[in-house]
BALOBA-1460 file (C-alpha; in Angstrom, 3 decimals):
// residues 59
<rec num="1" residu="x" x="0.000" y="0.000" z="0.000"/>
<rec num="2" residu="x" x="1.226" y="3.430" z="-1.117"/>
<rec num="3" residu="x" x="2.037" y="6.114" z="1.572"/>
<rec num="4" residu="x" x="1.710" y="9.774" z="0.751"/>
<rec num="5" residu="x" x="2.321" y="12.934" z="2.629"/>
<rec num="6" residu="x" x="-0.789" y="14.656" z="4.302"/>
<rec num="7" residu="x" x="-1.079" y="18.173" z="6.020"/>
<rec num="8" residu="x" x="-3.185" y="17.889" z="9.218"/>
<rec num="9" residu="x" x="-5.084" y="20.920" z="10.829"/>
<rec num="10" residu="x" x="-6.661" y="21.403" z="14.213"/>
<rec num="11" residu="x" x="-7.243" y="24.539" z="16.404"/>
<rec num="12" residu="x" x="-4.601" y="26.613" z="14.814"/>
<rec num="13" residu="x" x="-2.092" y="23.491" z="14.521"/>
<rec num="14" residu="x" x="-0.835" y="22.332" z="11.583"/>
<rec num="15" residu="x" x="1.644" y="19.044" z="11.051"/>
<rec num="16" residu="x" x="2.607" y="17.082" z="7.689"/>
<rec num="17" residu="x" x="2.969" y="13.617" z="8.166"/>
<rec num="18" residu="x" x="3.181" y="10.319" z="5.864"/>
<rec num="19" residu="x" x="-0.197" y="8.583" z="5.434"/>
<rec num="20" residu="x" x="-0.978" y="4.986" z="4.123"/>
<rec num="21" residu="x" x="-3.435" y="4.318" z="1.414"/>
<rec num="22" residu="x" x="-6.086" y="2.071" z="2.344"/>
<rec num="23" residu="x" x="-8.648" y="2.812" z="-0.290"/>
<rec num="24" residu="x" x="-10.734" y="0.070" z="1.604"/>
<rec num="25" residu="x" x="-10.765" y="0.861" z="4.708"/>
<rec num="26" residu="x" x="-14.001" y="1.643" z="6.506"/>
<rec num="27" residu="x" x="-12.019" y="4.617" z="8.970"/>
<rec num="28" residu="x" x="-8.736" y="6.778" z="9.152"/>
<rec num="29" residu="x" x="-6.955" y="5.892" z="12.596"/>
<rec num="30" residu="x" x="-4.429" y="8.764" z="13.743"/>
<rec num="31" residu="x" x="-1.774" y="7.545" z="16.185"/>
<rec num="32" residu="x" x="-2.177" y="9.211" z="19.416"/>
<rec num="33" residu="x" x="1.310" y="10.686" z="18.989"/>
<rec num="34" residu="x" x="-0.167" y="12.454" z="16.030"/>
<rec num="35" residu="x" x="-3.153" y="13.673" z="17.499"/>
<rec num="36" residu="x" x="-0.701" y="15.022" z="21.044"/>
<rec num="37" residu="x" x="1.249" y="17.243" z="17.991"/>
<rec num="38" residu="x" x="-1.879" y="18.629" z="17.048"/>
<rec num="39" residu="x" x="-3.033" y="19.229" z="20.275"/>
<rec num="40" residu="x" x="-5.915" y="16.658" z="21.007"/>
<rec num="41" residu="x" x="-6.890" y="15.709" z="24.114"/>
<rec num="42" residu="x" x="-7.775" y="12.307" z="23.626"/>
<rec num="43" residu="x" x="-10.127" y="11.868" z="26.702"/>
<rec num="44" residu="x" x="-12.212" y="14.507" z="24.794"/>
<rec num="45" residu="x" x="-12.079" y="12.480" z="21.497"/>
<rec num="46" residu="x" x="-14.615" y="9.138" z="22.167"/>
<rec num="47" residu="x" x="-16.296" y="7.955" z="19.114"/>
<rec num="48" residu="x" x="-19.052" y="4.435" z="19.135"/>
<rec num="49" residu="x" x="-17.167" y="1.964" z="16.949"/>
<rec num="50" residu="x" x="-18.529" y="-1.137" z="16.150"/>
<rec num="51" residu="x" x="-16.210" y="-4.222" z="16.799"/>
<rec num="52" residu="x" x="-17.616" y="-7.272" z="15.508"/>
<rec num="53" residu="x" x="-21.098" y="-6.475" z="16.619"/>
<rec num="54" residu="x" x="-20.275" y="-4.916" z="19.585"/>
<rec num="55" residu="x" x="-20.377" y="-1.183" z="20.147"/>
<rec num="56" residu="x" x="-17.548" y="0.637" z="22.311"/>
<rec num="57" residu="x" x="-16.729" y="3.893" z="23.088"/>
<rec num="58" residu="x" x="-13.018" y="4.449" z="22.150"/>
<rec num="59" residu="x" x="-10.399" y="7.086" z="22.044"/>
């Protein structure tokens, strides 16, 4: 899979940072070094995902 260089922006933050091609992948997943850089606070950041069925809040 092809990776490709992608400019990120949140709250006045801006990184650039290599990003892997999955053109079938249901989500994007941003490592939570990434997401530190651009200021996240994870705790803030839950989203339902379903797992096999199962729905859980993650971060």
């Amino acid at each position: 899979m092809p990776f490709i260089e992608i400019a990120l922006y949140h709250g006045g933050h801006k990184i650039t940072v290599p990003a892997l091609v999955d053109s079938g992948a249901a989500m994007s997943v941003l490592p939570y070094d990434t997401g530190l850089e651009l200021g996240l606070v994870w705790e803030e950041q839950t989203v339902p995902v379903d797992v096999g069925g199962v729905l859980k809040d993650t971060w």
